[in-house]
Structure formats: C-alpha cells, structure tokens
C-alpha positions as CSV (number, residue, x, y, z in Angstrom):
1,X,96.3,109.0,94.2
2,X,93.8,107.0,96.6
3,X,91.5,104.2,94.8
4,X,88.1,105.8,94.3
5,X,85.7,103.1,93.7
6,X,84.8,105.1,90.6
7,X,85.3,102.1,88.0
8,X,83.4,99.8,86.8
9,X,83.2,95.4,87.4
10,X,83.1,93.2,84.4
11,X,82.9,89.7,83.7
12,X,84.0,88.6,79.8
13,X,84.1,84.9,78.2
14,X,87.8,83.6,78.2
15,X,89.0,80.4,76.8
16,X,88.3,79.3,80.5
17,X,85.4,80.4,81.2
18,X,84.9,83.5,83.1
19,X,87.8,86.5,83.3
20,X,86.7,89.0,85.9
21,X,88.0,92.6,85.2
22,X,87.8,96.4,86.5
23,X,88.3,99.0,84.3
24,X,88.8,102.7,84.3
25,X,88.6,105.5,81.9
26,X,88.8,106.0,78.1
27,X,91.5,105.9,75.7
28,X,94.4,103.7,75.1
29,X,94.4,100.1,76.7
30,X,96.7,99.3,79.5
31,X,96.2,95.8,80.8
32,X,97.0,95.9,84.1
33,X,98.1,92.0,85.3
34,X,98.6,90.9,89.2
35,X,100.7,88.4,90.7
36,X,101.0,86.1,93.8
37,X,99.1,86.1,96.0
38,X,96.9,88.9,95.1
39,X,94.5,90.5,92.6
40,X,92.7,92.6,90.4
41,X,93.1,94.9,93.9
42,X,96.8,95.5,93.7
43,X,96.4,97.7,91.3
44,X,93.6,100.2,92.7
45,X,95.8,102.9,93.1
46,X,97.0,102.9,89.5
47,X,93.3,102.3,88.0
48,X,92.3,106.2,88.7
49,X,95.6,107.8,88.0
50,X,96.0,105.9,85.0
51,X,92.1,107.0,83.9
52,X,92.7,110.6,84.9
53,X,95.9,110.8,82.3
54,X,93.8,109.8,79.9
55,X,94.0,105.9,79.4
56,X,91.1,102.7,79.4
57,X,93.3,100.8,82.6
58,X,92.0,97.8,82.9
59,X,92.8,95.5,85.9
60,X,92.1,91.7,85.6
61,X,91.6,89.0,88.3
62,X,94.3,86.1,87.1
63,X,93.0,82.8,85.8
64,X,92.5,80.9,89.2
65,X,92.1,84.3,90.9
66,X,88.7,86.1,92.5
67,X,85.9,86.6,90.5
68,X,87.7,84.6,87.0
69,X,87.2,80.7,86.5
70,X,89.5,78.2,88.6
71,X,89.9,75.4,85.9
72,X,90.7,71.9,88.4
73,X,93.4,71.1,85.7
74,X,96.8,72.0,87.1
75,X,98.3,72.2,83.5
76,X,95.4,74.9,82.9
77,X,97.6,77.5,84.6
78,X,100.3,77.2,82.6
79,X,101.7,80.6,80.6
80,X,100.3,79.6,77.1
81,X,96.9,79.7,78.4
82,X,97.1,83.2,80.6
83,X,98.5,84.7,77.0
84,X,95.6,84.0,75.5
85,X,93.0,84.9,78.5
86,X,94.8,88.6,78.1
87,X,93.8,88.6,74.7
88,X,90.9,87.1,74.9
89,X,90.5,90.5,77.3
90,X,91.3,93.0,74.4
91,X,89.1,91.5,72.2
92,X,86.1,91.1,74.5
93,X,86.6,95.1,75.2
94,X,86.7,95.8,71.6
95,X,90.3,96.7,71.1
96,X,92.9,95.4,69.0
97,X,96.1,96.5,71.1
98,X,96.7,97.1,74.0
99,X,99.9,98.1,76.3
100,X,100.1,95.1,79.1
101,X,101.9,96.2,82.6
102,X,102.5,93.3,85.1
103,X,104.0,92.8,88.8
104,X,105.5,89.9,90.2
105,X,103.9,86.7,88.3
106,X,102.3,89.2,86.3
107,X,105.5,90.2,85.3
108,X,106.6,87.2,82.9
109,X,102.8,86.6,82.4
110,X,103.0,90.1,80.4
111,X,106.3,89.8,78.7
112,X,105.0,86.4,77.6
113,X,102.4,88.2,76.4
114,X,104.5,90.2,74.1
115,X,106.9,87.9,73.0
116,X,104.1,85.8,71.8
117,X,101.2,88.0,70.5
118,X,103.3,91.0,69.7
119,X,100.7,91.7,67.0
120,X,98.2,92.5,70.5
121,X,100.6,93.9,72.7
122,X,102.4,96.6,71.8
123,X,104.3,97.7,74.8
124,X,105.1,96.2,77.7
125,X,105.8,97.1,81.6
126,X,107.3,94.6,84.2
127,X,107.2,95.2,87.8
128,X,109.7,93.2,90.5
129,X,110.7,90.2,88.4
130,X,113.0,91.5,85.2
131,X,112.3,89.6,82.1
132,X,114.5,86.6,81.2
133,X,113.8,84.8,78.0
134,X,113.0,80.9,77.8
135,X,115.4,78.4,77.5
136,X,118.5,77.5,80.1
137,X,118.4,74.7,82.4
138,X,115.1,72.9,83.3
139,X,113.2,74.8,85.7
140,X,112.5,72.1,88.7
141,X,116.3,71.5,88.2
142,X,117.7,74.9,89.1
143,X,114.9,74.9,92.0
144,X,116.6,72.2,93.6
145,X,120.0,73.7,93.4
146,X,119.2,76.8,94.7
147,X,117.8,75.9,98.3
148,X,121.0,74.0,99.1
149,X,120.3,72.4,102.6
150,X,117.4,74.6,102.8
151,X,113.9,74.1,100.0
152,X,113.8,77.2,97.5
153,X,109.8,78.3,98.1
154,X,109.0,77.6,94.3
155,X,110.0,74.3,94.9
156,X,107.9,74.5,98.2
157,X,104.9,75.2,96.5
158,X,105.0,72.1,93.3
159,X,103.2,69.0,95.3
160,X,99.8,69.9,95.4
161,X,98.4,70.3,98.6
162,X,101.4,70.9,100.5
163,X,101.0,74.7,100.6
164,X,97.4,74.5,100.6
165,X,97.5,72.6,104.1
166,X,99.5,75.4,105.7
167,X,98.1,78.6,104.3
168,X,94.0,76.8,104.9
169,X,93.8,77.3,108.7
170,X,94.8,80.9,108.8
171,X,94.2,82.7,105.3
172,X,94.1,86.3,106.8
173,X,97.4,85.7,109.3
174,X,99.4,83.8,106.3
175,X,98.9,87.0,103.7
176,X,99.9,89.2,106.2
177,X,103.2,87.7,106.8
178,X,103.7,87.3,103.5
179,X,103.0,90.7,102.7
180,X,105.1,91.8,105.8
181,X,108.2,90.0,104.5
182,X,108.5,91.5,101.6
183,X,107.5,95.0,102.4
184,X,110.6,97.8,103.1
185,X,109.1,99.0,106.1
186,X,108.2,95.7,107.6
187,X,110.8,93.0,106.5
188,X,113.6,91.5,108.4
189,X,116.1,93.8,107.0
190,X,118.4,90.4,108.3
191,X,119.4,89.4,104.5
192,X,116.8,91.6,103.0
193,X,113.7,89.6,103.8
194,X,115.5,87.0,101.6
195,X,115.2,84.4,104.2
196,X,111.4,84.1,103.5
197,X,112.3,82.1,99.8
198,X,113.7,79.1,101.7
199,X,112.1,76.6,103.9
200,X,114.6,74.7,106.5
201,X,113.8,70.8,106.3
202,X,110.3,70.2,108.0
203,X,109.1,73.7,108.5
204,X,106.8,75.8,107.0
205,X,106.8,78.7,104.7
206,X,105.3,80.9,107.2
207,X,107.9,80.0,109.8
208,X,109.6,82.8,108.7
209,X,107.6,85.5,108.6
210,X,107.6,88.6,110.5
211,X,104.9,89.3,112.9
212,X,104.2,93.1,114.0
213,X,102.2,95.8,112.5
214,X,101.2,95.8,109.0
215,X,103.6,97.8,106.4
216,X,102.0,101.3,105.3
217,X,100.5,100.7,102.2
218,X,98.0,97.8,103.5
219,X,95.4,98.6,106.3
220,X,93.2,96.6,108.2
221,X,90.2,96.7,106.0
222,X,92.3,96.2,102.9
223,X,94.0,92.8,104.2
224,X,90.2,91.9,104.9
225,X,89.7,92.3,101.2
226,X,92.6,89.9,100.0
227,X,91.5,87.5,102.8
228,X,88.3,87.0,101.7
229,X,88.7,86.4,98.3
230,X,91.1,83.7,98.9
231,X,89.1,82.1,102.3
232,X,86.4,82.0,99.2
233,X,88.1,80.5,96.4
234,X,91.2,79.2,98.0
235,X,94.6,79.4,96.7
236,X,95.2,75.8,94.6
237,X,94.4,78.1,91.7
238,X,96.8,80.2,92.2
239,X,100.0,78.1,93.5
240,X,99.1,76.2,90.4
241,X,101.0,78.4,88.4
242,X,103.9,78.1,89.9
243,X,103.5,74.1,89.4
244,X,103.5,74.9,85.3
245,X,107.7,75.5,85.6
246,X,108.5,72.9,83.4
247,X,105.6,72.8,81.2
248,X,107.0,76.4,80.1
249,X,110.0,75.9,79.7
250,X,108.8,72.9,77.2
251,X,106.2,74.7,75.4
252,X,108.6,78.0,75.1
253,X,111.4,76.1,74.2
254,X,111.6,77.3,70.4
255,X,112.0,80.7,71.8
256,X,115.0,80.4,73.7
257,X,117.1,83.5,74.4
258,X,114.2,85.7,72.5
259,X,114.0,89.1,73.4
260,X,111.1,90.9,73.6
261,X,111.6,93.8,71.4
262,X,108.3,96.3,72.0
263,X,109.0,99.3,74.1
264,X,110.0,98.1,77.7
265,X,109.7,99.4,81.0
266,X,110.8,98.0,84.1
267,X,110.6,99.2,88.0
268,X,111.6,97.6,91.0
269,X,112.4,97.8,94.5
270,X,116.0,98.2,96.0
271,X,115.5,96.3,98.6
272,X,113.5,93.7,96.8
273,X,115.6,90.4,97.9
274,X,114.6,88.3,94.7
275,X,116.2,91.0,92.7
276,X,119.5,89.2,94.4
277,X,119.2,85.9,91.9
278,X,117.7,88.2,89.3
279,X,120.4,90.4,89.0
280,X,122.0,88.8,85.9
281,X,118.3,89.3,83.7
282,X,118.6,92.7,85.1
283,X,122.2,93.2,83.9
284,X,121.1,91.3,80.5
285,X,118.4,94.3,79.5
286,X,120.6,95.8,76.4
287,X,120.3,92.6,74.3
288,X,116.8,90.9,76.2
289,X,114.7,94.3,76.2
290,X,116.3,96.2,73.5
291,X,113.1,98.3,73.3
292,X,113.6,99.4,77.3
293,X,112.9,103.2,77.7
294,X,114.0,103.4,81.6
295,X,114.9,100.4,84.2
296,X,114.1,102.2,87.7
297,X,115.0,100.6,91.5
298,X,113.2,102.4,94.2
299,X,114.8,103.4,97.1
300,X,113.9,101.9,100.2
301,X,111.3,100.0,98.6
302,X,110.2,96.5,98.6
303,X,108.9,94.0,96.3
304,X,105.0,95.2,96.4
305,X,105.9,98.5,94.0
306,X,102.9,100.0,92.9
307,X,101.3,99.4,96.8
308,X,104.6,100.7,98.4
309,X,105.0,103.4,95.6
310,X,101.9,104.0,94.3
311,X,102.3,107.8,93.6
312,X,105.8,107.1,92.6
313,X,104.9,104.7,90.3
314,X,102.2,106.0,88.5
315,X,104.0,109.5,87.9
316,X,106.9,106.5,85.9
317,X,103.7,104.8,84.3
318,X,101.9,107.6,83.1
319,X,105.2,109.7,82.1
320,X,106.0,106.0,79.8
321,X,102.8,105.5,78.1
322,X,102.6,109.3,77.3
323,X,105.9,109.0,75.1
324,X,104.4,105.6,73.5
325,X,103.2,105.9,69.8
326,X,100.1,104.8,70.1
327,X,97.9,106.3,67.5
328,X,96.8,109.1,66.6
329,X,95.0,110.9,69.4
330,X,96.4,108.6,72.1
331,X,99.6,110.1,73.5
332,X,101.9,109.4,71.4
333,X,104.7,111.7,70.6
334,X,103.8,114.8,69.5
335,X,99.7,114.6,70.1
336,X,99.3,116.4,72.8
337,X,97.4,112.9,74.6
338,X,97.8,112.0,78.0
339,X,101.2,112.2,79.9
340,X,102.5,115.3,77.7
C-alpha cells in the first residue's frame, strides 16, 4: 500500500516543547517511532495500511527531528527524555495505552519505552536493531574496540560538529549514500554494506558510500523530502542521540539484563550488516523478549524494512496487532477487530 496523503498533521506539547505527529485512522494506538536519519516519513507506507485494518497509527517526528523541538542541550536527547516525549504523545491524544513499533534508533527508543512505562505501552515492535537490555561494558568503551585500526561510525559521530561539518555541504548527496549503503538492491554486497560502519583514519563517513541509482523504495521526489527537512533543521539534533551512549547506560543502569516482557515483535533484514554484531541480542530473545510472538529476517532485504518491505511488513504488523489483547472491540483475540 502506497502513502495516500489522507492523514492528518499535528503538533502536541511535549516535555520539550513541540512533538510534531501524523496520524491515521481510529481504533487502537500504534505509535509508530523513526530512526536515523529520517522521519515521521519512513513510515508513510504503514500509516494507511495500518488505518485501513482498523488502528489510530500515529507516526511522530523524533525529538530533534522535522517539525518537533531541537532542544541545544546535547544531554536533552538522551533515552529518558524520548520515553517520556512518547507518552507525553498518548496522553496529548487522549489515550492511556498504546502499542509502540520502532525502526533503527527507534527501535531501543520503543523497547525503552516498554521496559520503563509498561503501564503505557503494552506491546512492543522493533525493526533492524534487536533489543538488548542495559547494563554490560560502558558504551564509548566497546565503540573503541570495535573499529580496531579503523573508527566504529557511532564513535564517529560523538565530538560535536565533526559529522555535522561533512554531512553540511551536501545534505541531499550525503542521505542518499547513506540510504544507498544500506539498501539490498543498492549496497556493496562486498561484506554486506558493512564497510559503511567504519571510518579509516582521516576519512569521512561518506567515503564509503556507493554512488549509482537510488534503491527502489526511494524516488527522486521522496529523497527531496528527507533533504529538506534536514537542509532546514540540520542534523546536530539528531546525531545528538547517538552522543547520549553513556549517559544511558548510567541512567539505565538499575535495569541491567531486564527483559522486556510485553508481547514482542521483531523484523529484520537478512542482509542487514549491523545484524552481524547484533547477532548475540538476536540469539538472546527467549530470556530478553520472553513475550516475542514471531522474530522474522527478510530475504534479500536491507536495513530500511518497512521502505524496502513495505507490503511485506505491514501484512506481519497488522497480522501481530490483530492477535494482541487489546480491549474489547480492538482486535484482540476473539473480537472480530482488525487483523482477524
């Protein structure tokens, strides 16, 4: 299913200040949350199949992101906060629950979400990055190890500025490498489009990118969407949250090895190269996600799922929430709601 532009723009007060939203249908809540470097966008394939099975989906713009407030602190990015801008979300749209889905950093943004307000968010669905539960080494520390003689990109991205100076002078041509790398029918199938997570000493990100066509799922117009939001608002806010690292892994720290126990979902893509040095949260799913109906890998699939999959992944995401109990009337099982 095709984004229609039949949903509606809102802005509601979050402890930041603005939180820009678009929302679509009636029903149950599904909070649907973006990662890097993206937005609200990413998801407007699901918005309309997710309305027509009968649920209120509700994509947000990220803290730092398009339309929402860019806060100048850099510790104002940190997970803590994003928990409570989603429910500051529910309860600005008059719910008291809600399911929250979320791709890439909106992947540990949502199962942070659960682990903390499980009393909001009742189910949970992760998309390319598996959940792993606080605690282990420090963050900054394993960074460092993993690059070797090489700089792991998260690492890349913590002195302020430095990212900023490289991605500044060509917005547009920097997302579409980006988005080239880590797309199946694009990448360098050379180590999986792996290469693209480390940067040899005194290069740039972007060195590594592909060049060519852009993958299938992204057209011309639709890469002049992304760009402009970020040529507008830059992207400080959103490399900031990859600078909160440690501060997570301090203010988390009292939930070490939790698992998030709500009903689960995770999809991925095969060929998804950070699923490489994820493979052991993936593996860990029985006792970390005990809740987890399904854990699916695409085929021939890369790390932007719901873009590369769309139809795919809707038909998992609506065929989930449809065996959620989620009230009466809502789809839960044995109601006769959406997705039965």
């Amino acid at each position: 299913m095709e984004w229609d532009g039949n949903a509606t723009h809102r802005v509601v007060t979050g402890p930041a200040g603005r939180i820009h939203l678009v929302e679509q249908g009636s029903g149950p809540l599904v909070l649907l949350v973006h990662g890097f470097p993206e937005s609200w966008y990413s998801w407007r394939r699901q918005l309309p199949a997710l309305a027509a099975a009968g649920f209120r989906a509700v994509a947000l713009d990220v803290r730092g992101y398009g339309r929402s407030s860019k806060p100048a602190a850099v510790e104002a990015y940190r997970l803590t906060e994003l928990v409570e801008d989603n429910v500051a979300v529910v309860r600005a749209l008059g719910e008291e629950t809600a399911v929250v889905v979320g791709h890439d950093w909106g992947s540990p943004i949502a199962s942070t979400s659960a682990l903390l307000r499980p009393d909001v968010f009742t189910a949970v669905g992760l998309m390319s990055v598996p959940y792993a539960p606080p605690g282990g080494d420090r963050p900054s520390e394993v960074f460092a190890r993993i690059g070797g003689d090489d700089e792991f990109y998260v690492g890349y991205f913590q002195e302020p500025g430095r990212a900023e100076a490289e991605i500044e002078p060509d917005v547009r041509g920097w997302l579409a490498g980006l988005y080239r790398g880590l797309s199946a029918d694009t990448m360098d199938r050379d180590g999986g489009g792996g290469r693209l997570f480390f940067v040899p000493p005194g290069a740039r990100l972007s060195d590594r990118f592909p060049s060519g066509p852009l993958p299938s799922w992204l057209d011309e117009r639709e890469l002049d969407l992304y760009a402009a939001e970020f040529e507008r608002t830059g992207l400080t806010g959103a490399l900031n949250r990859y600078r909160n690292a440690d501060r997570d892994w301090e203010d988390l720290a009292a939930l070490a090895g939790a698992p998030v126990t709500q009903p689960s979902l995770f999809v991925g893509g095969a060929l998804d190269a950070s699923l490489g040095w994820l493979a052991d949260a993936v593996r860990a799913f029985p006792v970390t996600l005990p809740g987890l109906a399904a854990s699916h890998l695409l085929d021939g699939c890369g790390h932007w799922v719901q873009q590369e999959r769309a139809e795919e992944v809707n038909g998992l995401l609506v065929s989930w929430l449809g065996g959620l109990d989620l009230g009466p009337g809502t789809g839960g099982p044995g109601t006769g709601g959406p997705g039965r």
